[in-house]
DSSP file (Angstrom, degrees, kcal/mol; ACC not computed):
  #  RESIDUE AA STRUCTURE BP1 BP2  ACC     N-H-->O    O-->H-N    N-H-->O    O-->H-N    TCO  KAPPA ALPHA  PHI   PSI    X-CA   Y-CA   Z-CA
    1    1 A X              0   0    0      0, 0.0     2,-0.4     0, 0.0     0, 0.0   0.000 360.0 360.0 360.0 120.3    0.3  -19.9   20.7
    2    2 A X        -     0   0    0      0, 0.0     2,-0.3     0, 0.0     0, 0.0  -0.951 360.0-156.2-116.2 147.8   -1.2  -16.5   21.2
    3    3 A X        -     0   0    0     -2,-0.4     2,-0.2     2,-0.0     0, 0.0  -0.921  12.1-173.6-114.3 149.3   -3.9  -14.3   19.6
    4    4 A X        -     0   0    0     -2,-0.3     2,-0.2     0, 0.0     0, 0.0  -0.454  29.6-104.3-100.3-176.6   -4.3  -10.9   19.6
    5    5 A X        -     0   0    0     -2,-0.2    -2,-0.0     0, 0.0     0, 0.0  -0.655  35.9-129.1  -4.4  19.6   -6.7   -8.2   18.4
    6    6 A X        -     0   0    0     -2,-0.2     2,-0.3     1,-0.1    18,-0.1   0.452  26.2-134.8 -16.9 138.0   -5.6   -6.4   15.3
    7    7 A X  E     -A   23   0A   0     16,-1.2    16,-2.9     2,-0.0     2,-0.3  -0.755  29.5-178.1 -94.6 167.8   -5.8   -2.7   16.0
    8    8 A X  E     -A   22   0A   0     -2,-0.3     2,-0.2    14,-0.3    14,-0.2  -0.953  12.7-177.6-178.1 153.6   -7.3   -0.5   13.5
    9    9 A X  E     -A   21   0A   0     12,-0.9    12,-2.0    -2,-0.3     2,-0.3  -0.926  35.6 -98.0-132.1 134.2   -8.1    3.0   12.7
   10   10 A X  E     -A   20   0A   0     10,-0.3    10,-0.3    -2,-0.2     2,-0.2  -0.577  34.4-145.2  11.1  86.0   -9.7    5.2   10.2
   11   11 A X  E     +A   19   0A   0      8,-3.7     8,-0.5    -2,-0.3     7,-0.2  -0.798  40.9 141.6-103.2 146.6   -7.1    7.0    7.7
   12   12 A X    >>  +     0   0    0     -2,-0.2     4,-0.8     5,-0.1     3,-0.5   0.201  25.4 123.8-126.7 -11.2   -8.2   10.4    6.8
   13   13 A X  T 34 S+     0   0    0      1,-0.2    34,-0.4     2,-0.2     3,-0.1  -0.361  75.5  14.8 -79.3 157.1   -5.1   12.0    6.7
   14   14 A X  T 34 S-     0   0    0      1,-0.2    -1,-0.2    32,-0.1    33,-0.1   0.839 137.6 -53.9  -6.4  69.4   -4.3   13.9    2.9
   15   15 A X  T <4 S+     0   0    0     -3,-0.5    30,-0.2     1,-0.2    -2,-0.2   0.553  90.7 169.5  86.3  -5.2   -7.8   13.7    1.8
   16   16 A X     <  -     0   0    0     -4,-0.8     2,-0.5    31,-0.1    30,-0.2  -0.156   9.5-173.8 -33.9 100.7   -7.9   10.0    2.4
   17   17 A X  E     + B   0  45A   0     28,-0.7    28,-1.0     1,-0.1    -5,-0.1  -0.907  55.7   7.0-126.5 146.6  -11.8    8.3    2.2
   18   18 A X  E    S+     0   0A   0     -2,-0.5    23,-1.7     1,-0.2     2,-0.3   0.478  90.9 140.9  97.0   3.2  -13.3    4.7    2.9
   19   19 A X  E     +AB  11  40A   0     -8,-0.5    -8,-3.7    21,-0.3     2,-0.5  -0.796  31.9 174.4 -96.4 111.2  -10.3    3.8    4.1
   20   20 A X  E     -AB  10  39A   0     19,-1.8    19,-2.9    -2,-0.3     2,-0.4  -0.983  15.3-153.7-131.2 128.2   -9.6    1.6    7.2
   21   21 A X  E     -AB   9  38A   0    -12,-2.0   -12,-0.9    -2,-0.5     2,-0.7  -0.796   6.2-157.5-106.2 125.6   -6.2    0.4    8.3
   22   22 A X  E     -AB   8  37A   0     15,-1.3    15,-1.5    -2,-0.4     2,-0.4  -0.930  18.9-151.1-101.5 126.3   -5.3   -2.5   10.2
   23   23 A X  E     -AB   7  36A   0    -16,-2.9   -16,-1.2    -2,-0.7     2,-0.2  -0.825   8.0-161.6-108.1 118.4   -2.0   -2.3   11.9
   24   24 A X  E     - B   0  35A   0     11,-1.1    11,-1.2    -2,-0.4    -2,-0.0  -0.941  41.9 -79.4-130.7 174.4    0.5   -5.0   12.8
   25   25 A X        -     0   0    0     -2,-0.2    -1,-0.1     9,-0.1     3,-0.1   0.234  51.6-112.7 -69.5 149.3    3.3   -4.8   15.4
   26   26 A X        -     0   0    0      1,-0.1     2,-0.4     8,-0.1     8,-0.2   0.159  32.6-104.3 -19.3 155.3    6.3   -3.0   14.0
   27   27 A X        -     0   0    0      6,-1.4     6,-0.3     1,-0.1    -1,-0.1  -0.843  31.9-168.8 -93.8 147.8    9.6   -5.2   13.5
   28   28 A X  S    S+     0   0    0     -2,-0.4    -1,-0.1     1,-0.1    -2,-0.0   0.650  84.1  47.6-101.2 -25.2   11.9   -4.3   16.4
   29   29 A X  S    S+     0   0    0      3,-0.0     2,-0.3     0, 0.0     3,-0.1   0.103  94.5  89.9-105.9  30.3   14.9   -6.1   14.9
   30   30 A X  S    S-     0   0    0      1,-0.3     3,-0.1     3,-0.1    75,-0.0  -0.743  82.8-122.9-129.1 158.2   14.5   -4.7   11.7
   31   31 A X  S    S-     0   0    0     -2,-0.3     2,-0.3     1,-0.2    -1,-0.3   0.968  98.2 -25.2 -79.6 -67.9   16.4   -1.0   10.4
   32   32 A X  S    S+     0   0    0     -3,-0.1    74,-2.3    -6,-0.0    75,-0.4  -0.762  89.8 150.4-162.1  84.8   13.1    0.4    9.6
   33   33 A X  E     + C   0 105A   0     -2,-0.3    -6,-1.4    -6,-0.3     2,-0.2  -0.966   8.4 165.7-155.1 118.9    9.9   -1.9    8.7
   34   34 A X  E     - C   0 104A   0     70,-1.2    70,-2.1    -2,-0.3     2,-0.3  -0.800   8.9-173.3 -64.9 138.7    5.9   -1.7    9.1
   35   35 A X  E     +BC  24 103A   0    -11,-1.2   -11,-1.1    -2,-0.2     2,-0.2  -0.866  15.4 159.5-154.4 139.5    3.4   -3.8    7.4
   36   36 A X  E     -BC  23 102A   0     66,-1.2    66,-2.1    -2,-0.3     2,-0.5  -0.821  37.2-116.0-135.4 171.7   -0.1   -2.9    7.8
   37   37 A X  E     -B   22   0A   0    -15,-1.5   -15,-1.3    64,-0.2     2,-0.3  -0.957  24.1-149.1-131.6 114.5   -3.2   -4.0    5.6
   38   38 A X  E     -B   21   0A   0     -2,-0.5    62,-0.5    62,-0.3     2,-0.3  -0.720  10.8-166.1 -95.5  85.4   -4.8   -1.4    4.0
   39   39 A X  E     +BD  20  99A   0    -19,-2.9   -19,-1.8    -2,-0.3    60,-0.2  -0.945  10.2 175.6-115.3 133.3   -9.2   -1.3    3.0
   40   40 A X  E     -BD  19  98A   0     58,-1.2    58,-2.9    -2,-0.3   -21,-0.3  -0.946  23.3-125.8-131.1 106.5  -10.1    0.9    1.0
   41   41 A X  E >   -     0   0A   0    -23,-1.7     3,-2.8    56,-0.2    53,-0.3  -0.162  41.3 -82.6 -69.8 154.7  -14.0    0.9   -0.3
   42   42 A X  E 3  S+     0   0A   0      1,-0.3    53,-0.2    53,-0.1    -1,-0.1  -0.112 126.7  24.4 -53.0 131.9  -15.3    0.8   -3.5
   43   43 A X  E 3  S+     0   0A   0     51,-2.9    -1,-0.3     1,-0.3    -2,-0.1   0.015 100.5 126.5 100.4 -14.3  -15.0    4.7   -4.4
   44   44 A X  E <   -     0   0A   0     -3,-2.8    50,-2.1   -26,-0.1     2,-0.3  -0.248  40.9-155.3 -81.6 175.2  -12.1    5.6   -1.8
   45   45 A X  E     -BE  17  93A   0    -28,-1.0     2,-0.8   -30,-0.2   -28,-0.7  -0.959  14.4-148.9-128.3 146.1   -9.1    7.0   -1.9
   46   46 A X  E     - E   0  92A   0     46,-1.5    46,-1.0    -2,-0.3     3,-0.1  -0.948  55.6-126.2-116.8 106.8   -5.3    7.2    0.2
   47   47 A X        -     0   0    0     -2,-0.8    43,-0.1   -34,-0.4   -31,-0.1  -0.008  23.3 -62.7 -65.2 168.7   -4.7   10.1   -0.5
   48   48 A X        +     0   0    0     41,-0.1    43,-0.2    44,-0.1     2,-0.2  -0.049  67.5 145.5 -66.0 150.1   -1.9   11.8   -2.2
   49   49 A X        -     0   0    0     41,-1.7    41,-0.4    -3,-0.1    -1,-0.1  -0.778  49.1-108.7-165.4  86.9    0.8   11.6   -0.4
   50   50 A X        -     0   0    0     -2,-0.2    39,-0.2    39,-0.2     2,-0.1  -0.259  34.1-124.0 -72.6 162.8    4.7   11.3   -0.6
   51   51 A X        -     0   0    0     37,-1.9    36,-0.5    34,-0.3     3,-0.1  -0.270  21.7-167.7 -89.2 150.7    6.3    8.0    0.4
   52   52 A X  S    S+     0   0    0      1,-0.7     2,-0.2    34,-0.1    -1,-0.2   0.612  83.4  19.1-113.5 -30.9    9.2    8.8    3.7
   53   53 A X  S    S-     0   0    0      1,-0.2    -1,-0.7    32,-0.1    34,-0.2  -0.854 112.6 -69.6-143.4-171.6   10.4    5.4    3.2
   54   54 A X  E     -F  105   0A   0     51,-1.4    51,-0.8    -2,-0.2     2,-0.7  -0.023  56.4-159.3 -57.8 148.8   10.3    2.5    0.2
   55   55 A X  E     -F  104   0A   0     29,-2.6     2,-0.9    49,-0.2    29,-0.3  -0.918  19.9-169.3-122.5 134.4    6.4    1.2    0.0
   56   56 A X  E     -F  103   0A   0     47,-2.1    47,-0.7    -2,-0.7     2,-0.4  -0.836   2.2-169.2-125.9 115.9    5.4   -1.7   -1.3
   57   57 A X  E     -F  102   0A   0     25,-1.7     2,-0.4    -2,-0.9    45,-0.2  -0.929  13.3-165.4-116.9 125.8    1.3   -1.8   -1.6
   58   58 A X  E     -F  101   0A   0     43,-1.7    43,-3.6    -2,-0.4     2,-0.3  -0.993  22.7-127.8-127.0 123.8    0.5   -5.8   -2.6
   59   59 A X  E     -F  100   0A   0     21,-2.0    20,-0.3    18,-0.4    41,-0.3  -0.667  29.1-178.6 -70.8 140.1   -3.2   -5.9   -3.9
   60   60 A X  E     -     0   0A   0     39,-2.7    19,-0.4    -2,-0.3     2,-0.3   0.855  64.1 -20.7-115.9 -71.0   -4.8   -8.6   -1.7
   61   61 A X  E    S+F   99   0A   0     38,-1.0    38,-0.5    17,-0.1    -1,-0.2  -0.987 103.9  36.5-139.5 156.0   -8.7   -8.3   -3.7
   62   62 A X  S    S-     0   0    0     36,-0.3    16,-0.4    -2,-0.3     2,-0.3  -0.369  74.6-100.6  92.2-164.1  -10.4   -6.1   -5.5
   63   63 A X        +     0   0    0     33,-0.2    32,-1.4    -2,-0.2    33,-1.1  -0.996  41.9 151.6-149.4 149.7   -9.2   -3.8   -8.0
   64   64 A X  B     -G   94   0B   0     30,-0.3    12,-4.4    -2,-0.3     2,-0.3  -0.635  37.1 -90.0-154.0-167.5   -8.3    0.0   -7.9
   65   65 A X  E     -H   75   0C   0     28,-1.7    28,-0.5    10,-0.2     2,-0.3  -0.977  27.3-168.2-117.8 121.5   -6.0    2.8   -9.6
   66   66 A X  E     -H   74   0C   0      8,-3.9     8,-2.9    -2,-0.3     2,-0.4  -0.972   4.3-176.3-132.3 166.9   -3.0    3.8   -8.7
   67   67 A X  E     -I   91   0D   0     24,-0.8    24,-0.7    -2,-0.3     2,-0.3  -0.933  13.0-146.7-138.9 154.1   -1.0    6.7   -9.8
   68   68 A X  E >  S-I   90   0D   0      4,-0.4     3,-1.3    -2,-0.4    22,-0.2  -0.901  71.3 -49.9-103.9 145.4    3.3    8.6   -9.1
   69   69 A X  T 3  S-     0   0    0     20,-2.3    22,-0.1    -2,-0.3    19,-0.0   0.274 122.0 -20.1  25.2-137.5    3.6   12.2   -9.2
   70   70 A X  T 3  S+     0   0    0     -3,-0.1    -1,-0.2    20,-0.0     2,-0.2   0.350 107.6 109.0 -96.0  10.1    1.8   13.5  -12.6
   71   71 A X  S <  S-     0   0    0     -3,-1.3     3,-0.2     1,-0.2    -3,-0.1  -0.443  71.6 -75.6 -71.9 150.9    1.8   10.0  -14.8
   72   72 A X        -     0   0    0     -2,-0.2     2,-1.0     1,-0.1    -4,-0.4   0.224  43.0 -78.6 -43.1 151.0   -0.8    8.3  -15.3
   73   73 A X        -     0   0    0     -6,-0.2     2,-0.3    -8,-0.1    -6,-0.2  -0.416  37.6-166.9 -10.8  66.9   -3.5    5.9  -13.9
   74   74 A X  E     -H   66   0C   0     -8,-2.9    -8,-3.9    -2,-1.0     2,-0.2  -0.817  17.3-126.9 -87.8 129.8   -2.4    2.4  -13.6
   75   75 A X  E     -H   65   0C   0     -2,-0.3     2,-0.3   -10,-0.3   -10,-0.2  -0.403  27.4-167.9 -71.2 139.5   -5.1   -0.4  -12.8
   76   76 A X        +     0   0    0    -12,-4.4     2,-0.3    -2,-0.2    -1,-0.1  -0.508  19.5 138.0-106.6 169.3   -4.4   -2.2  -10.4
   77   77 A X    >   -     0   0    0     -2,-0.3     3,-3.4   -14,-0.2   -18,-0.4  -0.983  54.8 -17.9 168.7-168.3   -5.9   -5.6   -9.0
   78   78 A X  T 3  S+     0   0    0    -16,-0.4     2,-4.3     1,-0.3   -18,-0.2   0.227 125.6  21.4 -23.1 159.2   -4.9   -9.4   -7.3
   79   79 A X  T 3  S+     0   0    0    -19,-0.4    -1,-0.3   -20,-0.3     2,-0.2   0.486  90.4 126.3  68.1 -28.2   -1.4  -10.1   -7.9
   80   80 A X    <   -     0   0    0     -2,-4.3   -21,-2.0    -3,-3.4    -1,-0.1  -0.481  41.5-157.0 -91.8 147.0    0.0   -6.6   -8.6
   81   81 A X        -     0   0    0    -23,-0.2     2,-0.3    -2,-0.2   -23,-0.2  -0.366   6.0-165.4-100.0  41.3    3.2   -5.1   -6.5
   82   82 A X        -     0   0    0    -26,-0.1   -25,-1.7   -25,-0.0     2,-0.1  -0.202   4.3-164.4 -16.3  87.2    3.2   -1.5   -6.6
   83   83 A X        -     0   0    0     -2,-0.3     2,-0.4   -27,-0.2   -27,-0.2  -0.373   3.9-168.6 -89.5 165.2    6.7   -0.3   -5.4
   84   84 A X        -     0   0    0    -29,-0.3   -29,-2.6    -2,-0.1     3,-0.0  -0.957  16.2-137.2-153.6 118.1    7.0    3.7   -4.3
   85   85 A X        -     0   0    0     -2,-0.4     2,-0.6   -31,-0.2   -34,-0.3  -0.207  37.5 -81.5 -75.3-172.6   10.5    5.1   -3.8
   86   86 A X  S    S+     0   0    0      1,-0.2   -34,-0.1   -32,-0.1    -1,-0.1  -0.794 117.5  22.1 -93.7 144.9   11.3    7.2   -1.1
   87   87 A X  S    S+     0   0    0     -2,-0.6     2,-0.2   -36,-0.5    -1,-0.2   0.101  85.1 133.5 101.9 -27.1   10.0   11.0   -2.2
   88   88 A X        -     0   0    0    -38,-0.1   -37,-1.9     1,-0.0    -1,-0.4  -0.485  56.0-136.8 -69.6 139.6    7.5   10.0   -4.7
   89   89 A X        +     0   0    0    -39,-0.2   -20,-2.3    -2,-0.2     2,-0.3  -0.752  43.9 158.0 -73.0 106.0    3.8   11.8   -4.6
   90   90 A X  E     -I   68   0D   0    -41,-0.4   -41,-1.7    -2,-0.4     2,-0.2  -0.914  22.2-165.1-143.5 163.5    1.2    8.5   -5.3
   91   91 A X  E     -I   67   0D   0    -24,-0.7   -24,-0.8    -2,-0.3     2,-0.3  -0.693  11.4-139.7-149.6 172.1   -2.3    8.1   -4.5
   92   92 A X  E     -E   46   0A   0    -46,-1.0   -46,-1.5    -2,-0.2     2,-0.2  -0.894  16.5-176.7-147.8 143.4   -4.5    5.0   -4.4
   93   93 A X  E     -E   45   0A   0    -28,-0.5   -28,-1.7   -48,-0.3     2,-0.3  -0.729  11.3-154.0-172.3  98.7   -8.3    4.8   -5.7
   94   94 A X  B     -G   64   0B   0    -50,-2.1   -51,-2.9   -53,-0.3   -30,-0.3  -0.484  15.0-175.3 -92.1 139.7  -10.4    1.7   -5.4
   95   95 A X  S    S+     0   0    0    -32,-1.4     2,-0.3    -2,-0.3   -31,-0.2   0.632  80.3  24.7-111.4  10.5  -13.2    1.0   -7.7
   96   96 A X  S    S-     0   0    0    -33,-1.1   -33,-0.2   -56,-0.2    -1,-0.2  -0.941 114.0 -67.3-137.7 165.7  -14.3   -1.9   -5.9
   97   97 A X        -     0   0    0     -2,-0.3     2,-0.6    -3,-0.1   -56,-0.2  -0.065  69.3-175.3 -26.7  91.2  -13.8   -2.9   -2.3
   98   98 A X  E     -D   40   0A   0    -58,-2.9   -58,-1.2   -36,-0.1   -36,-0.3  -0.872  23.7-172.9-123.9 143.4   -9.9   -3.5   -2.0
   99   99 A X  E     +DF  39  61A   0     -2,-0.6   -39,-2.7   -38,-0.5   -38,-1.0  -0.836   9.5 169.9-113.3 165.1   -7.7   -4.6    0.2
  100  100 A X  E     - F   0  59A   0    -62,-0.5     2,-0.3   -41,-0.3   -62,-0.3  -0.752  35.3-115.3-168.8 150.4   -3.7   -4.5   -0.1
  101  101 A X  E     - F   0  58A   0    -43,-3.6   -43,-1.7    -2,-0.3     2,-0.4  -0.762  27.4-152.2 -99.7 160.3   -0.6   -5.2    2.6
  102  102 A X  E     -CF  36  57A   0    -66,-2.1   -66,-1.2    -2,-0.3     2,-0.3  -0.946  17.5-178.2-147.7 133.3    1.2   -2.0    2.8
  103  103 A X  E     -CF  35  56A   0    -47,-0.7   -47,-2.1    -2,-0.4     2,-0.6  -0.947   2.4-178.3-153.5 111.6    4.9   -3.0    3.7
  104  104 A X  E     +CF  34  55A   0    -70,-2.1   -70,-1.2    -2,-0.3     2,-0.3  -0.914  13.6 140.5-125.7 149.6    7.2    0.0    4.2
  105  105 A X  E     -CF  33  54A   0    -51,-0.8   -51,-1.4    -2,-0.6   -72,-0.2  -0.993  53.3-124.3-173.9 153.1   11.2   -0.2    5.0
  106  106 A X  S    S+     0   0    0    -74,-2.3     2,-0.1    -2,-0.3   -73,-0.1   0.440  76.5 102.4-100.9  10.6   14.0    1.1    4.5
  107  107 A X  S    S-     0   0    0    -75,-0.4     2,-0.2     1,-0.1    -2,-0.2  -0.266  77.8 -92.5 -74.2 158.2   15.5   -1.8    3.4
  108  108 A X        -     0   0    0     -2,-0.1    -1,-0.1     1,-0.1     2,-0.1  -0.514  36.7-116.4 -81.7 148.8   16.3   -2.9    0.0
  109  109 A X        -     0   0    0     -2,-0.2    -1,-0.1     2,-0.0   -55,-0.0  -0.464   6.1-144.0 -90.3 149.2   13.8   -5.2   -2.1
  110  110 A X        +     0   0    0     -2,-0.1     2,-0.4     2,-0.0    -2,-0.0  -0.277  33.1 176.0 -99.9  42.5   15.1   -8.7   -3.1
  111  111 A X        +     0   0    0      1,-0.1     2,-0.1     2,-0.1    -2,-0.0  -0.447  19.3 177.8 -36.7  88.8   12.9   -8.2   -7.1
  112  112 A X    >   -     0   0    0     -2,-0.4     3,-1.4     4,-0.0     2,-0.4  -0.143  46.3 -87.3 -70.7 176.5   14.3  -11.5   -8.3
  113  113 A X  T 3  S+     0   0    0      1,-0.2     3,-0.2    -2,-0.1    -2,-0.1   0.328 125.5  72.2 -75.7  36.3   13.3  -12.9  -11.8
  114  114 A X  T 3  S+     0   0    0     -2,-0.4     2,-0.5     1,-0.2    -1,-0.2   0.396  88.3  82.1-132.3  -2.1   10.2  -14.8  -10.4
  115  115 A X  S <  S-     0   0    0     -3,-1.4     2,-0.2     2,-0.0    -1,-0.2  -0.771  72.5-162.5 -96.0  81.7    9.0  -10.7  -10.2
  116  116 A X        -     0   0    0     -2,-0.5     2,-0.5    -3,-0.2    -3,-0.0  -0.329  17.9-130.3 -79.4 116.8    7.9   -9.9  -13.8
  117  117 A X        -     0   0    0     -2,-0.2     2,-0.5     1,-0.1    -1,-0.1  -0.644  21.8-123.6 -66.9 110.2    7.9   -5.9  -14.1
  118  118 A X        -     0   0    0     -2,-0.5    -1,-0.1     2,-0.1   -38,-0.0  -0.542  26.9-120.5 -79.5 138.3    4.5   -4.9  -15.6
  119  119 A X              0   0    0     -2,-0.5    -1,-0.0     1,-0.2     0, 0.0  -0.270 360.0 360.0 -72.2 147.0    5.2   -2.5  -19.2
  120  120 A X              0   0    0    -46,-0.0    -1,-0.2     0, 0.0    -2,-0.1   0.472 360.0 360.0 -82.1 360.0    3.7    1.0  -19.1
């Protein structure tokens, strides 16, 4: 067994605030795959932003908003999957302390039936 460190930063970038990133390592043997975990405090935002590859934001705790291009608001909280194509404009807005895995690739998503689509 080894432990590391998590590294982690400060996101500011498009307008971003309250926001603190934890970053873990890259897949090397993967086409194109990150997963980092995402806090965002009660009142912040990741700001808008288009996606470069698929995103997948899994709420961990707390509950926030999130929104594509010019549609609405959706609340968000425990349990919710929030997929982003590639080229869609979305933003993120927590109203309580939340945190989220942030899993981006350019691979395709397995959405089996045991992944219930919530209705708009």
């Amino acid at each position: 067994m080894r432990l590391y460190v998590t590294p982690s930063r400060t996101i500011d970038a498009f307008g971003s605030t309250g926001v603190e990133m934890d970053f873990l390592p890259p897949l090397t043997d993967a086409a194109s795959t990150s997963v980092n975990v995402a806090h965002v405090a009660a009142g912040g935002t990741l700001g808008r932003h288009p996606a470069v590859r698929r995103q997948v934001f899994a709420v961990v705790v707390g509950t926030g908003e999130v929104q594509v291009d010019d549609e609405p608001r959706r609340p968000v909280g425990p349990g919710t999957l929030v997929v982003w194509e590639p080229g869609e404009t979305h933003q993120t807005w927590a109203t309580t302390d939340l945190t989220a895995v942030v899993v981006e690739t350019s691979g395709a998503l397995d959405l089996s039936p045991h992944f219930r689509e919530l209705a708009l």
